[in-house]
C-alpha positions in Angstrom: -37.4 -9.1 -25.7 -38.3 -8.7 -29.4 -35.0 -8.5 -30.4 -33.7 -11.5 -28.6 -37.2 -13.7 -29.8 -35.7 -12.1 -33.9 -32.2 -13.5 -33.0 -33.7 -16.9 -32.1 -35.9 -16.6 -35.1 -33.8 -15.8 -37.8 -30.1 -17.5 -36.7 -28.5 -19.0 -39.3 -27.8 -22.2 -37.3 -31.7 -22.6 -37.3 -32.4 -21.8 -41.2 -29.7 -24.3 -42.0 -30.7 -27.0 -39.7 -27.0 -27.3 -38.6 -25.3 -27.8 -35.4 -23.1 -25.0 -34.0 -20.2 -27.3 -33.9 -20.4 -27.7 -37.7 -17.9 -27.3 -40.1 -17.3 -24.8 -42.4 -17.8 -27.3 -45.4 -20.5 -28.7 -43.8 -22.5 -25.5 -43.5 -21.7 -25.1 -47.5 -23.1 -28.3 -48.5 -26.4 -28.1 -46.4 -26.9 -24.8 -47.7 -26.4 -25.6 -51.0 -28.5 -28.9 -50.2 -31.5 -26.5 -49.1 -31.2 -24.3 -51.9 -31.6 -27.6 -54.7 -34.4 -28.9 -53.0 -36.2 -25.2 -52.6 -35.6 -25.0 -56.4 -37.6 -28.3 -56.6 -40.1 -27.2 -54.8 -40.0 -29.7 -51.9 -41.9 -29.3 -49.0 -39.6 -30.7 -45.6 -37.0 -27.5 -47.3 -39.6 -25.0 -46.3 -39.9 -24.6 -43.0 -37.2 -24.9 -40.2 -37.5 -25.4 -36.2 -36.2 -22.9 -33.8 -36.7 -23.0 -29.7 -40.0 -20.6 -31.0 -41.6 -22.9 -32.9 -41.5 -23.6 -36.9 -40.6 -21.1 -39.0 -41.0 -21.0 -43.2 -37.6 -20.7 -45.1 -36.8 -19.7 -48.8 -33.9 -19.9 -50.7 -32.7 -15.9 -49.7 -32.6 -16.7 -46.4 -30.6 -20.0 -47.0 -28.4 -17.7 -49.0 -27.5 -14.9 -45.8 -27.4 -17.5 -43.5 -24.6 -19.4 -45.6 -23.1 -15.7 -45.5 -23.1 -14.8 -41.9 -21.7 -17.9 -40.9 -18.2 -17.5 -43.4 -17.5 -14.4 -41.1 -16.3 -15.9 -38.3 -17.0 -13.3 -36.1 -20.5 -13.3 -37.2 -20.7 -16.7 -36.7 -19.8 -16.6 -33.0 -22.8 -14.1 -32.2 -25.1 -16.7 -33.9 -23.5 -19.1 -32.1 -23.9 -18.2 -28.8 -27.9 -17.3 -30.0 -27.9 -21.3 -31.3 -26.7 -22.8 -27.6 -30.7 -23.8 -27.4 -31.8 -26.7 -29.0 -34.0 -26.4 -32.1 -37.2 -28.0 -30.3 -39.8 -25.3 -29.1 -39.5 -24.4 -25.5 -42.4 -24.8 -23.2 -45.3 -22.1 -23.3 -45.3 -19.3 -21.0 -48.0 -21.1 -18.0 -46.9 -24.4 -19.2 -45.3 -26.9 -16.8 -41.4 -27.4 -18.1 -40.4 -30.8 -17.3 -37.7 -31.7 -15.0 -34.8 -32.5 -17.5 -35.2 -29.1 -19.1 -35.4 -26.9 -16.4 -33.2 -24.5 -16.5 -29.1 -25.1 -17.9 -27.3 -25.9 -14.7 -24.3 -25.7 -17.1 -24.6 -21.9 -18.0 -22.2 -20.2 -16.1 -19.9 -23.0 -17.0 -20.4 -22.1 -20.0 -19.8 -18.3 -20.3 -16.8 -18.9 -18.6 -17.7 -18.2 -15.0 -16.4 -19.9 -12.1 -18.3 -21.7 -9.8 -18.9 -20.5 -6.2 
């Protein structure tokens, strides 16, 4: 379970604020975006969401996630990791409201058939 809360933690999608659809230029300019305003010293670059909660970001990570997402094969591990959206998930005890239980679309999405 630690491993899979680390990938969630520490995916490039996250630390870059991007979508998983984005494009390759478009993952170079918001990285390159985050990095101007960390070297300023402004405070909405600092921290990132993840489906965990907020997380702090400096300009190395910026860097490696900009790196691991130019290897495309990379990129689809931390893509599949990204599929959640960047908002924290409910608390463990905490009642999950009705449009975000589960993902009905999962299996869909993995590329299994429905029965």
């Amino acid at each position: 379970m630690a491993d899979g809360r680390q990938k969630l933690a520490e995916n490039p999608f996250y630390i870059l604020g991007i979508d998983v659809g984005a494009a390759r230029v478009a993952i170079e300019r918001e990285g390159q975006k985050l990095l101007g305003m960390l070297e300023l010293g402004l405070s909405q670059a600092r921290t990132f969401s993840t489906p965990l909660g907020i997380f702090s970001r400096d300009a190395d990570q910026v860097r490696w996630a900009m790196s691991e997402l130019r290897d495309p094969a990379r990129r689809l591990g931390h893509e599949l990791w990204a599929s959640l959206p960047a908002a924290p998930l409910a608390e463990v005890g905490e009642a999950v409201p009705a449009d975000a239980a589960g993902w009905p679309e999962a299996r869909r999405a993995l590329g299994w058939k429905a029965r």
